[in-house]
VORORO-706300 format. One record per atom (N, C-alpha, C): residue in one letter; atom name; x, y, z. Coordinates in pm, 1 decimal, always signed. Layout:
! residues N
aa->A	at->CA	east->X	north->Y	up->Z
...
END
This chain:
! residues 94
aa->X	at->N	east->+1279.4	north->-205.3	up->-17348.8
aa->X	at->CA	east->+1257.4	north->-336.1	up->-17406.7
aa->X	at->C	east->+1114.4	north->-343.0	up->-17459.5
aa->X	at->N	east->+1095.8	north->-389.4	up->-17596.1
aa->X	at->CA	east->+962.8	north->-348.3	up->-17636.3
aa->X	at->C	east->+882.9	north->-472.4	up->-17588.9
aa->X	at->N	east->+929.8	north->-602.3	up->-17547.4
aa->X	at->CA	east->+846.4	north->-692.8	up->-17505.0
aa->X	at->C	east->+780.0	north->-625.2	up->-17366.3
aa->X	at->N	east->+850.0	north->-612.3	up->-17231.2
aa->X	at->CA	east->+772.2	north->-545.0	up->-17132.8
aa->X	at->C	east->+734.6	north->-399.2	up->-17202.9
aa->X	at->N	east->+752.2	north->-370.5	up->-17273.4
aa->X	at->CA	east->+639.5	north->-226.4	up->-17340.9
aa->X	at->C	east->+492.6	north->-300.6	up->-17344.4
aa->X	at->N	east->+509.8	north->-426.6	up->-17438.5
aa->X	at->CA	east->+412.3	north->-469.0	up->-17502.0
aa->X	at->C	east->+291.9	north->-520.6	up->-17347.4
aa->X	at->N	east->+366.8	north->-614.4	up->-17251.2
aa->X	at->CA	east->+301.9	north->-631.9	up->-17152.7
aa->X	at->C	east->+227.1	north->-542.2	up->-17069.6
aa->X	at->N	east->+309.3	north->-414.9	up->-17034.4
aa->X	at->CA	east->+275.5	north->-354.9	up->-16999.7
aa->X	at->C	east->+202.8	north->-279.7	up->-17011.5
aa->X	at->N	east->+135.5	north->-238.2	up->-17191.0
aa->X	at->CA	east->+6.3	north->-189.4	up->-17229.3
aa->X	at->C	east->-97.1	north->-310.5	up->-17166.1
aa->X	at->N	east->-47.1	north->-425.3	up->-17231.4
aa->X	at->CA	east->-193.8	north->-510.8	up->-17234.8
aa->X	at->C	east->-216.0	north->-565.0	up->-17071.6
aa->X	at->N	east->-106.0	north->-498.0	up->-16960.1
aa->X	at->CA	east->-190.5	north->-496.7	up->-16874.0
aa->X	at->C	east->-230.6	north->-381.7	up->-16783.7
aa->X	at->N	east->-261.2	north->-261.3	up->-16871.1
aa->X	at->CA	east->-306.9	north->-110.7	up->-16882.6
aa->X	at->C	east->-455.6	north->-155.2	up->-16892.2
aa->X	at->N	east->-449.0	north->-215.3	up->-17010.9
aa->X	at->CA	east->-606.4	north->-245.4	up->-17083.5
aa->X	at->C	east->-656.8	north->-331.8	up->-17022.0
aa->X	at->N	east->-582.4	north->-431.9	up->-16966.8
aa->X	at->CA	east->-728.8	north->-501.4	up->-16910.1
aa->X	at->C	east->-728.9	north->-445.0	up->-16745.3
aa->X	at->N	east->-645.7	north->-370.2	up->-16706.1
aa->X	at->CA	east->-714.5	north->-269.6	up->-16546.0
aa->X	at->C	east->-823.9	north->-200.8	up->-16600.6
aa->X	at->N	east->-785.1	north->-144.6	up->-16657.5
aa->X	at->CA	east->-876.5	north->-36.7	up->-16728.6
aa->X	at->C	east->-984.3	north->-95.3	up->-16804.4
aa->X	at->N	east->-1017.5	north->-186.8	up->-16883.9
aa->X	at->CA	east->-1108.7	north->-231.8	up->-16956.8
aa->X	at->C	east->-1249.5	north->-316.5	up->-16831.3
aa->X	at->N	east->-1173.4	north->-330.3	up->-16736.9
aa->X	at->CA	east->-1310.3	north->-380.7	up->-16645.1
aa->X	at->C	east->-1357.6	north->-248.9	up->-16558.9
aa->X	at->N	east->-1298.0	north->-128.3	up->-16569.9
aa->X	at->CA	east->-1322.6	north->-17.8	up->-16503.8
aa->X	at->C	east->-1408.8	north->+75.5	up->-16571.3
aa->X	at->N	east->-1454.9	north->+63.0	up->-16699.1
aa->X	at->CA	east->-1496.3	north->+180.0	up->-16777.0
aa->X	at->C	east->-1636.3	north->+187.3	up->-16760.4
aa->X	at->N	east->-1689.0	north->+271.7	up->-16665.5
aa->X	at->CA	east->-1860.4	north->+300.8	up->-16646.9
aa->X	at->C	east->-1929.6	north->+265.3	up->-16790.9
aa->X	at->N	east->-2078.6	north->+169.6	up->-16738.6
aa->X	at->CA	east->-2097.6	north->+158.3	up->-16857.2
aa->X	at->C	east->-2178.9	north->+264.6	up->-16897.7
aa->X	at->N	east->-2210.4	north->+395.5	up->-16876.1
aa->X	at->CA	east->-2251.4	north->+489.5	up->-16921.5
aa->X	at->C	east->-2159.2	north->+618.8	up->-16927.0
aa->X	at->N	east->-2179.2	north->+722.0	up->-16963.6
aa->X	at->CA	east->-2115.9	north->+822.5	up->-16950.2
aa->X	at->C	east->-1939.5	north->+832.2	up->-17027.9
aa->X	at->N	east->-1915.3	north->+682.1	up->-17082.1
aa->X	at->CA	east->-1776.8	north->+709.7	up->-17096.8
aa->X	at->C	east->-1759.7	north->+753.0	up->-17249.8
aa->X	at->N	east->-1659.0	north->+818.3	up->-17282.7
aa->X	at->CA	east->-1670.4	north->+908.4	up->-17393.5
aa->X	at->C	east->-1602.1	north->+766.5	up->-17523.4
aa->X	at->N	east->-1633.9	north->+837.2	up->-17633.7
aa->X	at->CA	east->-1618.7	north->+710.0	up->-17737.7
aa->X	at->C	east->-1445.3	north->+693.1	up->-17785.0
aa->X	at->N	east->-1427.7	north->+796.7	up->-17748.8
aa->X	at->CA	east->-1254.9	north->+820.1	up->-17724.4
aa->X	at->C	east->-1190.6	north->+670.0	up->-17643.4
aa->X	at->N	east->-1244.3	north->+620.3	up->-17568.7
aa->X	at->CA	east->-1205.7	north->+549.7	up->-17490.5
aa->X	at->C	east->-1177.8	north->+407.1	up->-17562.3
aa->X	at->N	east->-1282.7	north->+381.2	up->-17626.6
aa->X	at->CA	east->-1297.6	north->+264.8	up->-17741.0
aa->X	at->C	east->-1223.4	north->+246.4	up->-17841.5
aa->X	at->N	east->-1173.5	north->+416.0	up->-17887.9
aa->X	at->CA	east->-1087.2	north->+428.2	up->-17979.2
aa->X	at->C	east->-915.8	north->+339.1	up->-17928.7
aa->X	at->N	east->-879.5	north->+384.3	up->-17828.3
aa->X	at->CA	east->-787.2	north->+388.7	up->-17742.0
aa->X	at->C	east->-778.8	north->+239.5	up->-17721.1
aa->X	at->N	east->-852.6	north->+163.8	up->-17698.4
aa->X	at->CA	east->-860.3	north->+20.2	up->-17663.7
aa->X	at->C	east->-835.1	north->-17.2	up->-17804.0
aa->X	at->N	east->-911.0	north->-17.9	up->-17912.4
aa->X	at->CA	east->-910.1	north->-46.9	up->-18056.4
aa->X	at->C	east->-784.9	north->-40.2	up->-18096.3
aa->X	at->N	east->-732.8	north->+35.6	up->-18073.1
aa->X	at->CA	east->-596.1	north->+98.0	up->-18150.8
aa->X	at->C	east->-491.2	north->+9.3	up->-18096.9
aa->X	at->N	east->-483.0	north->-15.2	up->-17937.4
aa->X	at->CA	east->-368.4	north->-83.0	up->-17894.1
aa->X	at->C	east->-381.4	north->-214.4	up->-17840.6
aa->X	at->N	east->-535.5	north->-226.8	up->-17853.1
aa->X	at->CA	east->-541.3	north->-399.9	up->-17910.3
aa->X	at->C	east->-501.3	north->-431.7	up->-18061.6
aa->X	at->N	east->-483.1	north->-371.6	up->-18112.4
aa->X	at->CA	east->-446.5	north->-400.0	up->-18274.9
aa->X	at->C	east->-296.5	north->-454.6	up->-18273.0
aa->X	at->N	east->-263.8	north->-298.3	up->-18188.6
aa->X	at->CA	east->-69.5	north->-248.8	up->-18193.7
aa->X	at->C	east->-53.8	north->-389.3	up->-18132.8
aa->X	at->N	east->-67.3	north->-436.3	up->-18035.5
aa->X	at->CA	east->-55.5	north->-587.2	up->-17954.0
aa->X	at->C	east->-76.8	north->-712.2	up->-18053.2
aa->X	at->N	east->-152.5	north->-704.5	up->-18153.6
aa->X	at->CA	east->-233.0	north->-815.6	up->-18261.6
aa->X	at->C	east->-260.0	north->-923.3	up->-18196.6
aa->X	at->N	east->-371.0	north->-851.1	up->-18081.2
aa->X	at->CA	east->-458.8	north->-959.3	up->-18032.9
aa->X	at->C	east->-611.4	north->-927.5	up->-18087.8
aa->X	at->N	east->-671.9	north->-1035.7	up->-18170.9
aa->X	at->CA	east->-758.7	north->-997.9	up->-18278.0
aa->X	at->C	east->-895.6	north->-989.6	up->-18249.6
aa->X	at->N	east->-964.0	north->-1039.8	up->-18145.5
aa->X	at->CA	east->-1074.8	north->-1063.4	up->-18101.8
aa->X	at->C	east->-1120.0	north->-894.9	up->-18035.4
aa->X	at->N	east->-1086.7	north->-834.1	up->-17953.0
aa->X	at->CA	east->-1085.2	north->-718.2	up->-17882.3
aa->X	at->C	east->-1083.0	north->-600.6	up->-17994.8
aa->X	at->N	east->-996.7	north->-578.1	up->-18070.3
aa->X	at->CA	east->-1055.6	north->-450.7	up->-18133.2
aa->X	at->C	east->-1109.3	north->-447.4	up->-18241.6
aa->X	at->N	east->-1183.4	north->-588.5	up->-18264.6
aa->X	at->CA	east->-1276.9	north->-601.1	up->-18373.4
aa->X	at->C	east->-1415.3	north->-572.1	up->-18306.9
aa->X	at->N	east->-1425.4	north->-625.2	up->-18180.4
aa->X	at->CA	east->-1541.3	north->-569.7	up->-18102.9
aa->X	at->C	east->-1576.0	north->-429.5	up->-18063.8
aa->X	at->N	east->-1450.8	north->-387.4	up->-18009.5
aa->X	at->CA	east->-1443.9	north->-230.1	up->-17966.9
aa->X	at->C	east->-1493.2	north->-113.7	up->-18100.4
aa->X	at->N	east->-1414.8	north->-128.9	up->-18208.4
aa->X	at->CA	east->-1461.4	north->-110.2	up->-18345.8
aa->X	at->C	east->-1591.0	north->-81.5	up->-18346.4
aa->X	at->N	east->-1693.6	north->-225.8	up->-18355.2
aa->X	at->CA	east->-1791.4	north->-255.0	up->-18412.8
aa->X	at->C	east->-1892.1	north->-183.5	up->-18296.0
aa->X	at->N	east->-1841.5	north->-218.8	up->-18147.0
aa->X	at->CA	east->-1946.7	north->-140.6	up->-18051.2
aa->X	at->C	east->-1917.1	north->+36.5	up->-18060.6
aa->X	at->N	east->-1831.7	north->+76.1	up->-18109.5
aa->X	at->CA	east->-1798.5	north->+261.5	up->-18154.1
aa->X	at->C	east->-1913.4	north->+281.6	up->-18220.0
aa->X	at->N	east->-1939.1	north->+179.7	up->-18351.7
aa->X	at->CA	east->-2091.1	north->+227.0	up->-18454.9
aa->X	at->C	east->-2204.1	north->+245.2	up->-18364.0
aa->X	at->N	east->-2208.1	north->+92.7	up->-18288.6
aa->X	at->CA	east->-2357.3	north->+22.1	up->-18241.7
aa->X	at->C	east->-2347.1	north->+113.6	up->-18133.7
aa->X	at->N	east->-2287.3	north->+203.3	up->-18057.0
aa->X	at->CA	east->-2299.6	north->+238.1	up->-17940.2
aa->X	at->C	east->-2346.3	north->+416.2	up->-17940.6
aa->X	at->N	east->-2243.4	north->+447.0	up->-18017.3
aa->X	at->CA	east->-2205.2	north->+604.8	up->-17993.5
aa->X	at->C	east->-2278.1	north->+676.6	up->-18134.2
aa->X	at->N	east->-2346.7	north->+609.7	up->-18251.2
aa->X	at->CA	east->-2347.9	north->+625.8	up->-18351.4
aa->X	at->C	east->-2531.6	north->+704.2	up->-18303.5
aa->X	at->N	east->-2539.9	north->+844.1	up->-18372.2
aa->X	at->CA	east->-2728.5	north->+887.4	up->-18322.3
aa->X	at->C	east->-2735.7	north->+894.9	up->-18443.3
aa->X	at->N	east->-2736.4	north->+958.3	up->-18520.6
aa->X	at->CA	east->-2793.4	north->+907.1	up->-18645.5
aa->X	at->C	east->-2734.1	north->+965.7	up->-18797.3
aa->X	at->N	east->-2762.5	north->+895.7	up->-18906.5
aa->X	at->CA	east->-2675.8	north->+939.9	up->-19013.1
aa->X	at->C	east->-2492.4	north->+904.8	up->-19008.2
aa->X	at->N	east->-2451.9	north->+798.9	up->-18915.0
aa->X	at->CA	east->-2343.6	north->+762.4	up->-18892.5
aa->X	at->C	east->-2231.6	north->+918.5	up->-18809.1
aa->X	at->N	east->-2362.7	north->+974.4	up->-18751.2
aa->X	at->CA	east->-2303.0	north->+1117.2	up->-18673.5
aa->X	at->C	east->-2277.4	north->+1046.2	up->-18497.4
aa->X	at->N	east->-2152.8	north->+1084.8	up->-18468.5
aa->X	at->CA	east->-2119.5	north->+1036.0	up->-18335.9
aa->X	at->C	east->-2147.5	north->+1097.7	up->-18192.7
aa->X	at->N	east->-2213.2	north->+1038.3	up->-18104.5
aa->X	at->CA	east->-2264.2	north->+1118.3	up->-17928.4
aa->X	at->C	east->-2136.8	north->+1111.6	up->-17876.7
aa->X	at->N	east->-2091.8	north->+1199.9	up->-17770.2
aa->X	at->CA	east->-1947.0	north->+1220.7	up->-17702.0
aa->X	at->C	east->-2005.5	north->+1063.0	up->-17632.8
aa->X	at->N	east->-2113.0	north->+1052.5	up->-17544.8
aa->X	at->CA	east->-2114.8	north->+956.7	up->-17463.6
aa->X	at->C	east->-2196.3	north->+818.6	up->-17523.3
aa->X	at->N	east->-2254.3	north->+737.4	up->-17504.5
aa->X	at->CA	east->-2320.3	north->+634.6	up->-17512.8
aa->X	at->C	east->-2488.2	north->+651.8	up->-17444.3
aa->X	at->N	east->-2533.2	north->+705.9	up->-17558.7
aa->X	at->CA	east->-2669.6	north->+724.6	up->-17532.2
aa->X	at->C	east->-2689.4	north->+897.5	up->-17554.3
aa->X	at->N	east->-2575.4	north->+910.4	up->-17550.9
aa->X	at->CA	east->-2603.3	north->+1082.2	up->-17618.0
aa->X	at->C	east->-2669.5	north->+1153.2	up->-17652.6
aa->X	at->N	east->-2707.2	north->+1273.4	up->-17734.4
aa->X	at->CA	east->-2805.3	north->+1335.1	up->-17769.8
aa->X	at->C	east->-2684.7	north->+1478.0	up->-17822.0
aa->X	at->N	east->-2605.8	north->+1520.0	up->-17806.6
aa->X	at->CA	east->-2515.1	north->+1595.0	up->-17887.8
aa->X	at->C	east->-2526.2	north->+1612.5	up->-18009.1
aa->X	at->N	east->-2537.2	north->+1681.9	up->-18122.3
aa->X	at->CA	east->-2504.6	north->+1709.8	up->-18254.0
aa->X	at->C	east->-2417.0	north->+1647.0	up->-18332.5
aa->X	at->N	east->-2315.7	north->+1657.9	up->-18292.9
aa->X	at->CA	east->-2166.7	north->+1561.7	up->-18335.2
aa->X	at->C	east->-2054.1	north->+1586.1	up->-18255.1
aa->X	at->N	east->-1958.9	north->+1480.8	up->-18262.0
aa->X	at->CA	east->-1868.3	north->+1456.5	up->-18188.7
aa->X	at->C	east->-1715.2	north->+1441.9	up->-18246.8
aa->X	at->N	east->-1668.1	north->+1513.2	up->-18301.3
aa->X	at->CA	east->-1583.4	north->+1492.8	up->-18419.4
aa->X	at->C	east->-1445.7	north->+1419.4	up->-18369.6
aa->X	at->N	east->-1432.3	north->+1449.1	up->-18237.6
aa->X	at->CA	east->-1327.2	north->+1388.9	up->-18160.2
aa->X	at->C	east->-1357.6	north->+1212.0	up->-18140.8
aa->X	at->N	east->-1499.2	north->+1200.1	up->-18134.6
aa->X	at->CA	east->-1508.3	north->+1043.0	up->-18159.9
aa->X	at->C	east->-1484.0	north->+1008.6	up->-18262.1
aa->X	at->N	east->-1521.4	north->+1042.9	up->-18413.7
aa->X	at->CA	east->-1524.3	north->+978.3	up->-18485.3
aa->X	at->C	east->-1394.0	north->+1003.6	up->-18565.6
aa->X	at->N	east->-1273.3	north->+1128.7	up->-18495.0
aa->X	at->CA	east->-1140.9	north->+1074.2	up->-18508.3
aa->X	at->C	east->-1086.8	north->+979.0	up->-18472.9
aa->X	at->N	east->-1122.1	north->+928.7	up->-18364.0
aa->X	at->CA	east->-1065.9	north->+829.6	up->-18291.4
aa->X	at->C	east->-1085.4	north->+705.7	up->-18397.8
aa->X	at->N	east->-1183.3	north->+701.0	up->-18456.2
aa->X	at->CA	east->-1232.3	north->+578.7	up->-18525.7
aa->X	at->C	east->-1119.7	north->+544.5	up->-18609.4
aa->X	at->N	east->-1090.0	north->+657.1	up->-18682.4
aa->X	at->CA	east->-1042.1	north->+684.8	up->-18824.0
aa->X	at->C	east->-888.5	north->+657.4	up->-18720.2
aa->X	at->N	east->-798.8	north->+738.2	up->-18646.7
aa->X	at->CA	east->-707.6	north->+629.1	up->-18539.3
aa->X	at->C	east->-706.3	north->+530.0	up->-18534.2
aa->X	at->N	east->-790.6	north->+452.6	up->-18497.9
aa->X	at->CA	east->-801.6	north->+269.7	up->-18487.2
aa->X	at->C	east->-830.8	north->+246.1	up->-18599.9
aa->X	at->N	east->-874.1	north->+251.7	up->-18733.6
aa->X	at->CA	east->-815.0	north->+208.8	up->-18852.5
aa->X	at->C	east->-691.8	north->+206.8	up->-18909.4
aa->X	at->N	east->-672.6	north->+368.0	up->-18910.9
aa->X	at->CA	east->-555.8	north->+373.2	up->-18954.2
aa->X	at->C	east->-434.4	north->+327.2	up->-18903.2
aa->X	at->N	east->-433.7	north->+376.6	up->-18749.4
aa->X	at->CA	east->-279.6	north->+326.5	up->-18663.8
aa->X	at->C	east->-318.8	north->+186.4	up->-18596.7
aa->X	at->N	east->-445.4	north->+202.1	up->-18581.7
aa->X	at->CA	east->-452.2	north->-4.3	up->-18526.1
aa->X	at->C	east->-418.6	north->-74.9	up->-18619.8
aa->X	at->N	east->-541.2	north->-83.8	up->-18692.1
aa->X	at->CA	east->-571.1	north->-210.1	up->-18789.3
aa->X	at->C	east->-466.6	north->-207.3	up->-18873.2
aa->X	at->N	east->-431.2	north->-40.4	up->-18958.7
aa->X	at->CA	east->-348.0	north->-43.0	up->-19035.2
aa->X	at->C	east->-156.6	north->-52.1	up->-19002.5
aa->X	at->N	east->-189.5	north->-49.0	up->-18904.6
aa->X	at->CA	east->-39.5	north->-68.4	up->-18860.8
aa->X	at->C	east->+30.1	north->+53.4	up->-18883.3
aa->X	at->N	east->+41.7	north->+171.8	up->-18877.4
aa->X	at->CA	east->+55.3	north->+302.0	up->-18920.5
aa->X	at->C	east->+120.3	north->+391.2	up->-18772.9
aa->X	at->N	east->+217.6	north->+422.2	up->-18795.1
aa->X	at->CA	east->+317.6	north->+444.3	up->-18678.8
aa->X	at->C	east->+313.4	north->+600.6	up->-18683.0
END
C-alpha cells in the first residue's frame, strides 16, 4: 500500500533526522533526506537540506568534502547525490 510506504519513509526520516552527528556525517546523507522529502512533497525540508549540501560540504570552487568541515580534494559521490535530489526529488524522476 503506497500510503503506509509513504508513512513509513517519513517516519524513517524523522528517527533518523534527529540522529545525524553534527559532524562527521557524509553529504550523502542530505542527499537522501532531500530526495525523499521531495518523493513525500513536503516542501520546507528538502529545500533546506539542498541549500545546507552547498553551505555545508561545499570547500571551494563549488568542489564537495565527504564530511562537513572537510579538507578532501573532491567528493564526487556527494555531489552525485546532489544531482539525485534534483533530479529524482525535485524533479520527480522515477
Amino acid at each position: 500500500n503506497i500510503v503506509n510506504k509513504a508513512e513509513d519513509i517519513l517516519r524513517d526520516l524523522q528517527y533518523y533526522e534527529v540522529r545525524v552527528p553534527d559532524q562527521g556525517t557524509p553529504a550523502m546523507t542530505f542527499s537522501i533526506f532531500t530526495l525523499l522529502y521531495s518523493k513525500l512533497k513536503i516542501k520546507l525540508q528538502p529545500t533546506n537540506y539542498l541549500k545546507g549540501l552547498y553551505a555545508i560540504f561545499e570547500v571551494a570552487f563549488g568542489v564537495f568534502a565527504e564530511t562537513k568541515g572537510g579538507n578532501n580534494p573532491y567528493f564526487l559521490t556527494g555531489a552525485g547525490g546532489v544531482l539525485q535530489s534534483v533530479i529524482f526529488g525535485f524533479g520527480g524522476f522515477n
